[in-house]
Biopython code that builds the backbone (N, CA, C, O; Angstrom):
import numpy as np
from Bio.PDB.StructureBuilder import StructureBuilder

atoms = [
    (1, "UNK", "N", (-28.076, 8.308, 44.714)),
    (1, "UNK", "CA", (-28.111, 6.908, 45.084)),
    (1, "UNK", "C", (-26.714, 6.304, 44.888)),
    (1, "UNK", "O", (-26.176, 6.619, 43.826)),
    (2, "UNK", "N", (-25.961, 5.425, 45.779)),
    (2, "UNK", "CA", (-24.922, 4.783, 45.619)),
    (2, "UNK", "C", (-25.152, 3.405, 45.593)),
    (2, "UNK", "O", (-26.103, 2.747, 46.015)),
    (3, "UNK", "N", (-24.041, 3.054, 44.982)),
    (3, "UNK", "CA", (-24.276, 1.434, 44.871)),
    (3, "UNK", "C", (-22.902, 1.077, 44.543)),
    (3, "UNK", "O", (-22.235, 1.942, 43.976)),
    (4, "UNK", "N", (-22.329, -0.124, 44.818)),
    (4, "UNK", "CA", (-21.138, -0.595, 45.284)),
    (4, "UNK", "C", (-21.721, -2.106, 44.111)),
    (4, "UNK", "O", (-22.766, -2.757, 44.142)),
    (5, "UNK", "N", (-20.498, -2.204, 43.183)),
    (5, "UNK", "CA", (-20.681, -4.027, 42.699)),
    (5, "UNK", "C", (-19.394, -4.290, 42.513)),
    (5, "UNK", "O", (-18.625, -3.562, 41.885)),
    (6, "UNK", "N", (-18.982, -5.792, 43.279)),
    (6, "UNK", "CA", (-17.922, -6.588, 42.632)),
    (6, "UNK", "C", (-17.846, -7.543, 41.457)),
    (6, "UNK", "O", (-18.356, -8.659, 41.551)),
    (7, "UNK", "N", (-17.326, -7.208, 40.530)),
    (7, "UNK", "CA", (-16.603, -8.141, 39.586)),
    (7, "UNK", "C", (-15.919, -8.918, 39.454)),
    (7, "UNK", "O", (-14.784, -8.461, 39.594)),
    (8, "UNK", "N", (-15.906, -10.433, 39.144)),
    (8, "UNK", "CA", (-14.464, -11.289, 39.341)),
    (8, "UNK", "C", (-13.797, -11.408, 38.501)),
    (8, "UNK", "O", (-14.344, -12.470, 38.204)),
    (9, "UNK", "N", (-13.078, -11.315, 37.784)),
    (9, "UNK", "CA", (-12.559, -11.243, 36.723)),
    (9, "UNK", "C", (-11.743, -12.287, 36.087)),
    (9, "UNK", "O", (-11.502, -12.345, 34.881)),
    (10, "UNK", "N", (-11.280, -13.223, 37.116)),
    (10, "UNK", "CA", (-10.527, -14.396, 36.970)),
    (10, "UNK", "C", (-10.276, -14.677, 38.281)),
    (10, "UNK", "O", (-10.811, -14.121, 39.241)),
    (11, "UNK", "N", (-9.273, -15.741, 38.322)),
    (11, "UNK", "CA", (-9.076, -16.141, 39.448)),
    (11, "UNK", "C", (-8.413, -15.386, 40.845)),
    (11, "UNK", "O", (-8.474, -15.560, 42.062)),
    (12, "UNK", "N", (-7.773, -14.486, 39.941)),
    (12, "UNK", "CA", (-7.017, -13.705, 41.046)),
    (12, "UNK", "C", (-6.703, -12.409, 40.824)),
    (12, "UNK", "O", (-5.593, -11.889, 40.712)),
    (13, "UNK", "N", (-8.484, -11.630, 40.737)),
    (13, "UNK", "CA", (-8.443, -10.609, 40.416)),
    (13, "UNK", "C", (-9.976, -9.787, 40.121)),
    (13, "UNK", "O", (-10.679, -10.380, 39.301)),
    (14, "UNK", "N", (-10.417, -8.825, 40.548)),
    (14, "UNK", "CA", (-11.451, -8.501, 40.677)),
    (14, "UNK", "C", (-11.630, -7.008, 40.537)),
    (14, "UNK", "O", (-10.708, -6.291, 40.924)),
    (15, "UNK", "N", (-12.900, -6.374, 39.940)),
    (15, "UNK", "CA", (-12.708, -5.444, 39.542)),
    (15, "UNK", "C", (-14.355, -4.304, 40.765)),
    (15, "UNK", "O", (-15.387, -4.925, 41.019)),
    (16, "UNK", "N", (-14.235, -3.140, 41.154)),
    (16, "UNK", "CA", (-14.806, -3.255, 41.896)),
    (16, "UNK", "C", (-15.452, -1.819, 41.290)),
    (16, "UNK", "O", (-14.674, -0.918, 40.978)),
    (17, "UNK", "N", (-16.636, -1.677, 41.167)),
    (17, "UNK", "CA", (-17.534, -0.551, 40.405)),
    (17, "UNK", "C", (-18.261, 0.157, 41.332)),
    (17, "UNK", "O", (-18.878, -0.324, 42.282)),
    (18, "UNK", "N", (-18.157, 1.482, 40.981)),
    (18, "UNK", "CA", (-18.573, 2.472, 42.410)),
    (18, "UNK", "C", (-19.803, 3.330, 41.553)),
    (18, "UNK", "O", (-19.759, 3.671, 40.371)),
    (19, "UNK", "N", (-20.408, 3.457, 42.092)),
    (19, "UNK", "CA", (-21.409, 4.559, 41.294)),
    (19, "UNK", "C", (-22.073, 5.640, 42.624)),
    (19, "UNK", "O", (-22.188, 5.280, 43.795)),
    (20, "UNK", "N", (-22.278, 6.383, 42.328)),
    (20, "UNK", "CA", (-23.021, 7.423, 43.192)),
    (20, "UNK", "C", (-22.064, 8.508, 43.943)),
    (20, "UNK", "O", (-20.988, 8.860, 43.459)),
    (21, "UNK", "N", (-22.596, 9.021, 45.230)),
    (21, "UNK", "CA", (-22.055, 9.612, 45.928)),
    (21, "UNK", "C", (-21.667, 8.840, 47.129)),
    (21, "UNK", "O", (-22.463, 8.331, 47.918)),
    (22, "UNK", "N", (-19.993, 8.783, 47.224)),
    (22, "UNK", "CA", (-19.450, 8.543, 48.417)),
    (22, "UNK", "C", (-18.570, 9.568, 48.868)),
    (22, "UNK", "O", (-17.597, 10.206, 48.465)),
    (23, "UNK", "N", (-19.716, 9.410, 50.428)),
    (23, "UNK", "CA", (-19.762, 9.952, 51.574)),
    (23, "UNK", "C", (-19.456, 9.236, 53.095)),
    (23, "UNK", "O", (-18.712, 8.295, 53.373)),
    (24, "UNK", "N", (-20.376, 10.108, 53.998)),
    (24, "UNK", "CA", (-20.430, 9.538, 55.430)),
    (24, "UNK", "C", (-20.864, 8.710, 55.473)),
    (24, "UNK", "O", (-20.285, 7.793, 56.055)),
    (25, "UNK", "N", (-22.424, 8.446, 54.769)),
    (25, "UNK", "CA", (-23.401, 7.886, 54.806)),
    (25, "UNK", "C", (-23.084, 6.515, 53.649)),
    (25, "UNK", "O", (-23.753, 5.530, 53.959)),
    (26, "UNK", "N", (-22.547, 6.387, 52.897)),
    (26, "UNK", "CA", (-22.341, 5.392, 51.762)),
    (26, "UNK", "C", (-20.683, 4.751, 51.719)),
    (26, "UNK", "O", (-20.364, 3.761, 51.061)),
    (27, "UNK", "N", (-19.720, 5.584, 52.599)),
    (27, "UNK", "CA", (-18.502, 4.968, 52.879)),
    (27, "UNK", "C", (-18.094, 3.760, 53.638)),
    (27, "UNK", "O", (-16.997, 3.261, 53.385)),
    (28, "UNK", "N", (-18.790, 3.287, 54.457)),
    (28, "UNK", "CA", (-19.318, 2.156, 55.117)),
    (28, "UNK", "C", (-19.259, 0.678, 54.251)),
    (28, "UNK", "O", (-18.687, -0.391, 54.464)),
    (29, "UNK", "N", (-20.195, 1.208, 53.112)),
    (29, "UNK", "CA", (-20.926, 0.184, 52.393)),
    (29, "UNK", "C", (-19.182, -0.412, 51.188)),
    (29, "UNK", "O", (-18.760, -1.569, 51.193)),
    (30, "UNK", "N", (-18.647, 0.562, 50.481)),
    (30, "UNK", "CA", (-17.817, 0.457, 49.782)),
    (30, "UNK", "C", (-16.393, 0.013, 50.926)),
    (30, "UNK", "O", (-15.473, -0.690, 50.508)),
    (31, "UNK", "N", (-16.422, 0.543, 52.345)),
    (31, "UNK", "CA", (-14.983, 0.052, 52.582)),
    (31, "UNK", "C", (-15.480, -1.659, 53.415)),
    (31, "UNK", "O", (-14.761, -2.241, 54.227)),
    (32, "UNK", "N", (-16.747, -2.120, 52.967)),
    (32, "UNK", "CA", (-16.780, -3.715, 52.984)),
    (32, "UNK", "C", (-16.526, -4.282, 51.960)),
    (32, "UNK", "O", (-15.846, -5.299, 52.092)),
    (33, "UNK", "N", (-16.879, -3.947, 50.761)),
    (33, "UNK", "CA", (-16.680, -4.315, 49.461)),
    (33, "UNK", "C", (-15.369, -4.001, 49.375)),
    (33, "UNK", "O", (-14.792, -5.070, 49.178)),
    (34, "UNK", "N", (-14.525, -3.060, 49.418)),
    (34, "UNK", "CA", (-13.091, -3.287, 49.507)),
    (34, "UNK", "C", (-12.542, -4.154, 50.478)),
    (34, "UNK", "O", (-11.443, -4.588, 50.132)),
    (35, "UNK", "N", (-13.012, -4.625, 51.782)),
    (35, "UNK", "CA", (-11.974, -5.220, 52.414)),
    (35, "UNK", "C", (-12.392, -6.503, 51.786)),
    (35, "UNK", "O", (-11.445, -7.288, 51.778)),
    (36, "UNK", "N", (-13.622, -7.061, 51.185)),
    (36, "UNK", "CA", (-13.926, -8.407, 50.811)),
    (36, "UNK", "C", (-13.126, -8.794, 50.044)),
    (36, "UNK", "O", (-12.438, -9.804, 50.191)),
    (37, "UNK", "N", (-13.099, -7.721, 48.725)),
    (37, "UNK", "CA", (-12.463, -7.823, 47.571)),
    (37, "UNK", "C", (-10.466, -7.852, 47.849)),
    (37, "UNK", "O", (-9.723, -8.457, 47.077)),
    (38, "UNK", "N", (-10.064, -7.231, 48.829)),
    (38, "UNK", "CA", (-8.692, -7.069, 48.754)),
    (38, "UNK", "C", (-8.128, -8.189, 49.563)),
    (38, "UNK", "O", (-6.939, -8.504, 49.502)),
    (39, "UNK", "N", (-9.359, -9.020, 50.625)),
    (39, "UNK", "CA", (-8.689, -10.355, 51.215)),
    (39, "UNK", "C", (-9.451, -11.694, 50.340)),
    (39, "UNK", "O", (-9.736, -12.855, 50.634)),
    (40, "UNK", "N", (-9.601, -10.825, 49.104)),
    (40, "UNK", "CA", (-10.128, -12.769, 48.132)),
    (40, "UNK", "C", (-9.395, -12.560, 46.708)),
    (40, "UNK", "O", (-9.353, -13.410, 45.818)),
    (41, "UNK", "N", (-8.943, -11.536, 46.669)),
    (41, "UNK", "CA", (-8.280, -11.272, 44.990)),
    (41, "UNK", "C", (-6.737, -10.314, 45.594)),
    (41, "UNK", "O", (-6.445, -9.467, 46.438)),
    (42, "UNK", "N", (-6.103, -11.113, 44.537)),
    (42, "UNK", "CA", (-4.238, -10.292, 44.430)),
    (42, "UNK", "C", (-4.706, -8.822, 44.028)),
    (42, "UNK", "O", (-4.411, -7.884, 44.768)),
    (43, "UNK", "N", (-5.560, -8.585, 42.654)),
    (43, "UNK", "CA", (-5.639, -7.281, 42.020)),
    (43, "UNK", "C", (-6.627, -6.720, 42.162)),
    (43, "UNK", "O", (-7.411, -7.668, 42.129)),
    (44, "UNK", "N", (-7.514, -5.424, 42.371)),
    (44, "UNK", "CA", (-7.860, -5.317, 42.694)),
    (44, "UNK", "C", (-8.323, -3.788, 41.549)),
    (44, "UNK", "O", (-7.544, -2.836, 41.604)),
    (45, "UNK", "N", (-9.144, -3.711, 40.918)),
    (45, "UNK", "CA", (-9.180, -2.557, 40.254)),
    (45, "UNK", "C", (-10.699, -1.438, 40.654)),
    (45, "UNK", "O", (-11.856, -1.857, 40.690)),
    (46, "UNK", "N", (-10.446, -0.584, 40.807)),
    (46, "UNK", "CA", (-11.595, 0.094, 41.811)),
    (46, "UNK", "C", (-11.964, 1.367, 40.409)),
    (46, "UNK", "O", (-11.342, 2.385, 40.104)),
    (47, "UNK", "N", (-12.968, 0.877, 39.929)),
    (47, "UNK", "CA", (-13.396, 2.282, 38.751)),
    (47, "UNK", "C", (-14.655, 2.832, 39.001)),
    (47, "UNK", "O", (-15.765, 2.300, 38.987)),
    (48, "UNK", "N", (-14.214, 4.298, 39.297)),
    (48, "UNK", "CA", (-14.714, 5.053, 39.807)),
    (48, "UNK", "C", (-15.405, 5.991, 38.365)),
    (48, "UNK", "O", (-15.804, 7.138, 38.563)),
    (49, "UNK", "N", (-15.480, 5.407, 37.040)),
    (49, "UNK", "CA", (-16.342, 6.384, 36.484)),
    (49, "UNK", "C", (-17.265, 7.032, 36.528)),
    (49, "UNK", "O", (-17.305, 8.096, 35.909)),
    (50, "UNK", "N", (-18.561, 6.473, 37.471)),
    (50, "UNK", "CA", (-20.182, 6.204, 37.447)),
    (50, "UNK", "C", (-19.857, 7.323, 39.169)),
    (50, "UNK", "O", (-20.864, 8.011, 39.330)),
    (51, "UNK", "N", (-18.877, 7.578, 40.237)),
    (51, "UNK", "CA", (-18.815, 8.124, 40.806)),
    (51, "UNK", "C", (-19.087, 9.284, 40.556)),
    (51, "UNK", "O", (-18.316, 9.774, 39.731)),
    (52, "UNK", "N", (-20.052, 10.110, 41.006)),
    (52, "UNK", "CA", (-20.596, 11.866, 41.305)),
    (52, "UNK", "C", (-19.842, 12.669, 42.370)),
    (52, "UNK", "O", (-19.855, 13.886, 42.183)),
    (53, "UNK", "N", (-19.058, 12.136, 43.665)),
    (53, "UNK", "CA", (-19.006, 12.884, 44.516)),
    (53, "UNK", "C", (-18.115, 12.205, 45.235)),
    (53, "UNK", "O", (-18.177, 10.978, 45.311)),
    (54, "UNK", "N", (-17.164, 12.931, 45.860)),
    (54, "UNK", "CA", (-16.479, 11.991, 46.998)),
    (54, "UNK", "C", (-15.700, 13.202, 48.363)),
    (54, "UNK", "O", (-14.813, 14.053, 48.313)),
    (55, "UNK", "N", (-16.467, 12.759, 49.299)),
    (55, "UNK", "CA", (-15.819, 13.839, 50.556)),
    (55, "UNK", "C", (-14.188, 13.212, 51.120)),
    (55, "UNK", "O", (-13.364, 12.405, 50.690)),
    (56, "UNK", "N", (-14.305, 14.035, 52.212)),
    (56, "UNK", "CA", (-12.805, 13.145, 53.265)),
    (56, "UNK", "C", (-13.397, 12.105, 53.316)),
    (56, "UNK", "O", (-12.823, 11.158, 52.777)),
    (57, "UNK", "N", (-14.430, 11.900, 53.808)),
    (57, "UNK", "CA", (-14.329, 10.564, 54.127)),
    (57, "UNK", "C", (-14.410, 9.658, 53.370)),
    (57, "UNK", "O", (-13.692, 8.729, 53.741)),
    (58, "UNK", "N", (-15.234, 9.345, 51.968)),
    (58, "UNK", "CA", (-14.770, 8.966, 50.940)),
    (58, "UNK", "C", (-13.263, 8.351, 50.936)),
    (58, "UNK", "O", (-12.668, 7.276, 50.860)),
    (59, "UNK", "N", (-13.103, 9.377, 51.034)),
    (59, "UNK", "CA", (-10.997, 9.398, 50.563)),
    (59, "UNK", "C", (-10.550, 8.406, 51.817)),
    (59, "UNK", "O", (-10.018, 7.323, 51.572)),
    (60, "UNK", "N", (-10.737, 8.732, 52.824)),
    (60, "UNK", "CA", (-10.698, 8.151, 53.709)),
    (60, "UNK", "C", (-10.718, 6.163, 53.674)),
    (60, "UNK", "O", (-9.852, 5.309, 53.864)),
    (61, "UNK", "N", (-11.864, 6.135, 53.405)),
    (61, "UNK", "CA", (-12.181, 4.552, 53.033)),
    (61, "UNK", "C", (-11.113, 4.066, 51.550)),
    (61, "UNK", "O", (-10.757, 2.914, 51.305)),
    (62, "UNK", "N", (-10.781, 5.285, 50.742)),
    (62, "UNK", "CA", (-9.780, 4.504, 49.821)),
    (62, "UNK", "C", (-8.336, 4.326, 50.490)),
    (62, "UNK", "O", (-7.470, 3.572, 50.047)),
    (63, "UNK", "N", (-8.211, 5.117, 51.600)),
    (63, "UNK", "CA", (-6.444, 4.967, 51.952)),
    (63, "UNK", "C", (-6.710, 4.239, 52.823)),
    (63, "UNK", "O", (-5.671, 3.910, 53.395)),
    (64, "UNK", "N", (-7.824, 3.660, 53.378)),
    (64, "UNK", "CA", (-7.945, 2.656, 54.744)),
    (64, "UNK", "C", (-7.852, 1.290, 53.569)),
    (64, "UNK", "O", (-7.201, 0.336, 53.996)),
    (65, "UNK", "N", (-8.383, 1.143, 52.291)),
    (65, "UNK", "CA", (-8.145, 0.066, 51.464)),
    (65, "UNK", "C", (-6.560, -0.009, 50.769)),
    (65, "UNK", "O", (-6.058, -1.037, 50.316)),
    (66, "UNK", "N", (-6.118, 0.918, 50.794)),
    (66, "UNK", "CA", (-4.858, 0.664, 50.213)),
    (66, "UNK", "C", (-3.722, 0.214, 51.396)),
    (66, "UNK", "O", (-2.768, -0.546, 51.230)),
    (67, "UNK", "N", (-4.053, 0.802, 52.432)),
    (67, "UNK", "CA", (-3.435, 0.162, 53.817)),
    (67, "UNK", "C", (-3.127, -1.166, 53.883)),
    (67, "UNK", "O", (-2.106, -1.851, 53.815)),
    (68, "UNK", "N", (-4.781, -1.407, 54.098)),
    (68, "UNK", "CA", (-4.973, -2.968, 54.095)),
    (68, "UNK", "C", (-4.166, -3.830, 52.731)),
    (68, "UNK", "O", (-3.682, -4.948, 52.905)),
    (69, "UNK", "N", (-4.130, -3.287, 51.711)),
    (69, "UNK", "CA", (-3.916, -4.016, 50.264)),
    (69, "UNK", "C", (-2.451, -4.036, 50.413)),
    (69, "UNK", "O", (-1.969, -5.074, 49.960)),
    (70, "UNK", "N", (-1.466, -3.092, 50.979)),
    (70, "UNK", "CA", (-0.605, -3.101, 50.879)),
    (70, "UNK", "C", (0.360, -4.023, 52.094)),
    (70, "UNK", "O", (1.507, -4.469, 52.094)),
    (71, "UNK", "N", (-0.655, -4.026, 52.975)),
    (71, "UNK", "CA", (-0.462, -5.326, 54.631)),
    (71, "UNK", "C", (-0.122, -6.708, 53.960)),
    (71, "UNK", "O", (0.808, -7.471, 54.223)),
    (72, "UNK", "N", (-1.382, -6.857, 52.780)),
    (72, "UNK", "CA", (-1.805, -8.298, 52.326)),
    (72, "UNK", "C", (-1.387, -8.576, 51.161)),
    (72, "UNK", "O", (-1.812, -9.598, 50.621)),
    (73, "UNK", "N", (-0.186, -7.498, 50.300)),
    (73, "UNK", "CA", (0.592, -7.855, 49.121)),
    (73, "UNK", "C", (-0.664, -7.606, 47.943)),
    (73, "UNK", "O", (-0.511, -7.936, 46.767)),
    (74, "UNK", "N", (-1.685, -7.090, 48.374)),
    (74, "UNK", "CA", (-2.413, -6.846, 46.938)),
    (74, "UNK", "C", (-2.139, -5.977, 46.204)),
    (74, "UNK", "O", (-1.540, -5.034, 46.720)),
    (75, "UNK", "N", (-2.429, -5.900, 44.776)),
    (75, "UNK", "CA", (-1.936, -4.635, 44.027)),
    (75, "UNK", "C", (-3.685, -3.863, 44.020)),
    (75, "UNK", "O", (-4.521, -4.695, 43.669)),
    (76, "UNK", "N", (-4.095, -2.901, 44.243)),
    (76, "UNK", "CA", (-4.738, -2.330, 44.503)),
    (76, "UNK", "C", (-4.750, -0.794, 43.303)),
    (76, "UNK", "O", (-3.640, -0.304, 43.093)),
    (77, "UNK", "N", (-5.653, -0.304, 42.780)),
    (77, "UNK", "CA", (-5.496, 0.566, 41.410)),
    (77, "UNK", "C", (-6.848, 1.189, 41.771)),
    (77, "UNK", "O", (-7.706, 0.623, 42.449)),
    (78, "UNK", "N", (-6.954, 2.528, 41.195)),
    (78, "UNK", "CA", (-8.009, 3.278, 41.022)),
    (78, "UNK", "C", (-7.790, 3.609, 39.557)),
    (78, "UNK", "O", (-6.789, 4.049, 38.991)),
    (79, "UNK", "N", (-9.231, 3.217, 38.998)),
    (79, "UNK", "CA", (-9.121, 3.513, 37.581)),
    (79, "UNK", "C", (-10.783, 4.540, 36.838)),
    (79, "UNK", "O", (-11.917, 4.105, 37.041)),
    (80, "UNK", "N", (-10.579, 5.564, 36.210)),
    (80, "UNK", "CA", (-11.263, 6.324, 36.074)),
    (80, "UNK", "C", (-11.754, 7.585, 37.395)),
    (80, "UNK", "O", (-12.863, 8.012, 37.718)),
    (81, "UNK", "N", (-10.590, 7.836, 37.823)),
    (81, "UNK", "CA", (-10.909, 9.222, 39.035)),
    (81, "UNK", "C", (-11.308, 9.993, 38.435)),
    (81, "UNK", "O", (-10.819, 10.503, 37.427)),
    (82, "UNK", "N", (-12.712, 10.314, 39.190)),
    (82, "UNK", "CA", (-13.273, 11.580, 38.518)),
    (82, "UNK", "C", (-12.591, 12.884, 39.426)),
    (82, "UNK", "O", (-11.957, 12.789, 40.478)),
    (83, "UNK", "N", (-12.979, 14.274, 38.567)),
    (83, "UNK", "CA", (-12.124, 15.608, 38.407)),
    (83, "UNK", "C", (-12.323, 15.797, 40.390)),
    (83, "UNK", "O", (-11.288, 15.906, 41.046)),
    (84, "UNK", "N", (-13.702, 15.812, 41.119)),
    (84, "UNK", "CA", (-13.495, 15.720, 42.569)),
    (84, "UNK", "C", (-12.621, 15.124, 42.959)),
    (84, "UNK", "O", (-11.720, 15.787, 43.472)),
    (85, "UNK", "N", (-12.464, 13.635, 42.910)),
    (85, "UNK", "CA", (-11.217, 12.821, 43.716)),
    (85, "UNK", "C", (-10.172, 12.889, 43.445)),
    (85, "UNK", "O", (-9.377, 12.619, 44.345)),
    (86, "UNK", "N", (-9.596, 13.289, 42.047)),
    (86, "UNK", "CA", (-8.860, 14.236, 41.662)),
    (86, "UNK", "C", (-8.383, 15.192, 42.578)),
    (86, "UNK", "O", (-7.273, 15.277, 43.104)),
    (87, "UNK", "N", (-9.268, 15.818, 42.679)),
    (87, "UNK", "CA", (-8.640, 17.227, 43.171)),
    (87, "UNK", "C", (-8.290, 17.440, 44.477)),
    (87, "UNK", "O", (-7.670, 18.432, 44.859)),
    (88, "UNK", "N", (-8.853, 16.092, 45.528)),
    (88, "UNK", "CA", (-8.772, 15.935, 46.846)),
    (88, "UNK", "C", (-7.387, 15.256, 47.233)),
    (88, "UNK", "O", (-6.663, 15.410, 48.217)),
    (89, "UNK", "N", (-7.281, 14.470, 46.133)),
    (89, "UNK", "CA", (-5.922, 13.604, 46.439)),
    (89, "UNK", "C", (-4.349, 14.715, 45.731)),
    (89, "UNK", "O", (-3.147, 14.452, 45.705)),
    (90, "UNK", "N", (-4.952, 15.667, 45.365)),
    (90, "UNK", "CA", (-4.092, 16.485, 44.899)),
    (90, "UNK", "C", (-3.638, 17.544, 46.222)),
    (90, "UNK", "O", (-2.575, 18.158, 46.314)),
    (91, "UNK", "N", (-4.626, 17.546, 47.060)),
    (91, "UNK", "CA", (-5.050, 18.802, 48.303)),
    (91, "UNK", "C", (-3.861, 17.902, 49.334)),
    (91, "UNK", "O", (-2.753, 18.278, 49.717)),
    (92, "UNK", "N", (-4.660, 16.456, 49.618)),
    (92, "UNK", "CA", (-3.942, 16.392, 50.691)),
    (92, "UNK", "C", (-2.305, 14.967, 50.611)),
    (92, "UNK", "O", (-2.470, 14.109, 49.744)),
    (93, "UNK", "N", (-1.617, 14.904, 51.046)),
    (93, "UNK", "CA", (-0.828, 14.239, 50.654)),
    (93, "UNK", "C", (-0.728, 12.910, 50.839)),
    (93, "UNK", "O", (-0.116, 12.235, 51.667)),
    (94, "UNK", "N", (-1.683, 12.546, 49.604)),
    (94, "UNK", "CA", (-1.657, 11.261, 49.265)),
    (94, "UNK", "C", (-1.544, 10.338, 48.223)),
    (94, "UNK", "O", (-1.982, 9.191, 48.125)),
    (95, "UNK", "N", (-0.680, 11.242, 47.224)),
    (95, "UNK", "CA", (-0.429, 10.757, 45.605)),
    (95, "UNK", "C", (0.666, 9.360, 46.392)),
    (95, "UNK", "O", (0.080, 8.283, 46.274)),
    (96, "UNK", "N", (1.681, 9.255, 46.923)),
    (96, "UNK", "CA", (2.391, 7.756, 47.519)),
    (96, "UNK", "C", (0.973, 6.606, 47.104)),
    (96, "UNK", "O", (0.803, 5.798, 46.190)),
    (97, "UNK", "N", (0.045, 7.084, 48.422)),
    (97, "UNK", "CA", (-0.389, 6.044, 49.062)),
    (97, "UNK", "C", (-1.508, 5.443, 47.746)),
    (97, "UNK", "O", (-1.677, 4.240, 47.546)),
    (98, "UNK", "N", (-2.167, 6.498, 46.971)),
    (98, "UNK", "CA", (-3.350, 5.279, 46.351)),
    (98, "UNK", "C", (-2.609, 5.102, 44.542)),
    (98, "UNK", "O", (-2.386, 6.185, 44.001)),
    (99, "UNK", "N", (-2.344, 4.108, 43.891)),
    (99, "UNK", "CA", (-2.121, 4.030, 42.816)),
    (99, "UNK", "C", (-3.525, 4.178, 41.774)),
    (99, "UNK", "O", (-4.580, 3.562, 41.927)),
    (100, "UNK", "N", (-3.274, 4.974, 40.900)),
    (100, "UNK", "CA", (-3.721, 5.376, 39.577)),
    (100, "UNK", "C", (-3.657, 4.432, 38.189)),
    (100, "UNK", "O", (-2.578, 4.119, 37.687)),
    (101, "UNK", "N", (-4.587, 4.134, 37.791)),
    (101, "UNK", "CA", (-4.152, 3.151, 36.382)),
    (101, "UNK", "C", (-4.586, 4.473, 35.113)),
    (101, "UNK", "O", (-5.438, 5.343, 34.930)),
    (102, "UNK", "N", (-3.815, 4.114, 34.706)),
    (102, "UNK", "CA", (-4.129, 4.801, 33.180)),
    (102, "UNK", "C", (-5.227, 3.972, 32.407)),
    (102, "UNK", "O", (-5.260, 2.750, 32.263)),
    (103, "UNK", "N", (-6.395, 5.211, 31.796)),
    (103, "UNK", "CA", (-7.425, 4.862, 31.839)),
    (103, "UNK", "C", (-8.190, 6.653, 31.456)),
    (103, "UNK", "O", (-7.714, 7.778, 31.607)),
    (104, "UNK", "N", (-9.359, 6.233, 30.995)),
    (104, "UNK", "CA", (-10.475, 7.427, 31.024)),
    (104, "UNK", "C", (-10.345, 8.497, 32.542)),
    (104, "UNK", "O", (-10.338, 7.837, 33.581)),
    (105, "UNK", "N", (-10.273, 9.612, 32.673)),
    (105, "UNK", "CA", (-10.418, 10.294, 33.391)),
    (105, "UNK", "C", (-9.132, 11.361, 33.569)),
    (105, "UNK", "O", (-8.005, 11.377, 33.073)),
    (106, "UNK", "N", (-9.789, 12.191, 34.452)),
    (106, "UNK", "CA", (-8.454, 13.443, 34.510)),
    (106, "UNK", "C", (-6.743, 12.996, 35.096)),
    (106, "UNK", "O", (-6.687, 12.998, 36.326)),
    (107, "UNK", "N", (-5.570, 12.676, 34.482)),
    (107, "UNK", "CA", (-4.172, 12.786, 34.985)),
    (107, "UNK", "C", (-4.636, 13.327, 36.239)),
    (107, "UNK", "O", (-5.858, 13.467, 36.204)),
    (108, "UNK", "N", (-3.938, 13.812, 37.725)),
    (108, "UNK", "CA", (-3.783, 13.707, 38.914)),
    (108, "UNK", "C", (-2.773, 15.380, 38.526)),
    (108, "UNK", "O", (-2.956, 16.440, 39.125)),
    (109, "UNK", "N", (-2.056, 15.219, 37.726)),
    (109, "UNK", "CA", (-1.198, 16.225, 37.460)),
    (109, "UNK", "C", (-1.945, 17.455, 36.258)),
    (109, "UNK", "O", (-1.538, 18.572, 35.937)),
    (110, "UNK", "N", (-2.752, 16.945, 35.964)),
    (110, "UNK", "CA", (-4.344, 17.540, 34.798)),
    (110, "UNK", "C", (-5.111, 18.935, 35.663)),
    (110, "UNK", "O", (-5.441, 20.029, 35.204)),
    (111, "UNK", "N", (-5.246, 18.308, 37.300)),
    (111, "UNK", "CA", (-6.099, 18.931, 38.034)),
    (111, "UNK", "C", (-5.581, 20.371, 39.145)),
    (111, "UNK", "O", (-6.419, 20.949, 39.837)),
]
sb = StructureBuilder()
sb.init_structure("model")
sb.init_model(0)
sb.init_chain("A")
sb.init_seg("    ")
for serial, (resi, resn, name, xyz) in enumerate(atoms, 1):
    if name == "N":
        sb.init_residue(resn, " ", resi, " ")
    sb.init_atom(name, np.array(xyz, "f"), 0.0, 1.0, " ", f" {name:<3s}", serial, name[0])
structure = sb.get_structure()
C-alpha cells in the first residue's frame, strides 16, 4: 500500500512523507504531491524512510521534481533513502541532479 502525506512545517517549507511502494502505479500520486509542495514551499524535504520499493519510474518522478524545484528556485532534499533508491541513483547518473540530506539511511557512497 502507498500513501503520499504533506507536512507544513512553517511558512516556507514543507516536509513530504512517502510510505509504500513507488512505482508505475503509485508514481502519479507522489509526482502531484511534489509538484503541489515545490510550487507552495521554498524547501522542500522528501523522507523516504517508510518507503519499501522504488523502480525507474519512481526515480523518474524524483528527477521530474527536482527539475521543476530547480526552474522555481526551491531547495528540494531527499532525506532517509532507503538501500533500493540508493542503489538506483548510484546505477544511473544522477548523484548532480537529486540532493541528499544527512540523516538516517545508507551514504549514496555506502551502496
Amino acid at each position: 500500500m502507498f500513501h503520499v502525506e504533506v507536512h507544513h512545517c512553517g511558512p516556507d517549507a514543507c516536509e513530504v512523507t512517502v510510505t509504500g511502494e513507488l512505482d508505475v502505479a503509485t508514481g502519479p500520486d507522489l509526482h502531484d504531491a511534489l509538484a503541489r509542495a515545490i510550487t507552495t514551499s521554498r524547501n522542500v524535504t522528501v523522507d523516504l524512510s517508510g518507503m519499501d520499493f522504488c523502480d525507474c519510474t519512481g526515480l523518474g518522478v524524483l528527477l521530474a521534481a527536482a527539475r521543476l524545484a530547480r526552474a522555481r528556485g526551491t531547495d528540494l532534499q531527499l532525506r532517509s533513502v532507503p538501500h533500493t533508491l540508493a542503489r538506483l541513483l548510484r546505477l544511473f547518473p544522477t548523484s548532480n541532479a537529486l540532493s541528499v540530506a544527512d540523516g538516517p539511511g545508507p551514504s549514496l557512497r555506502d551502496v
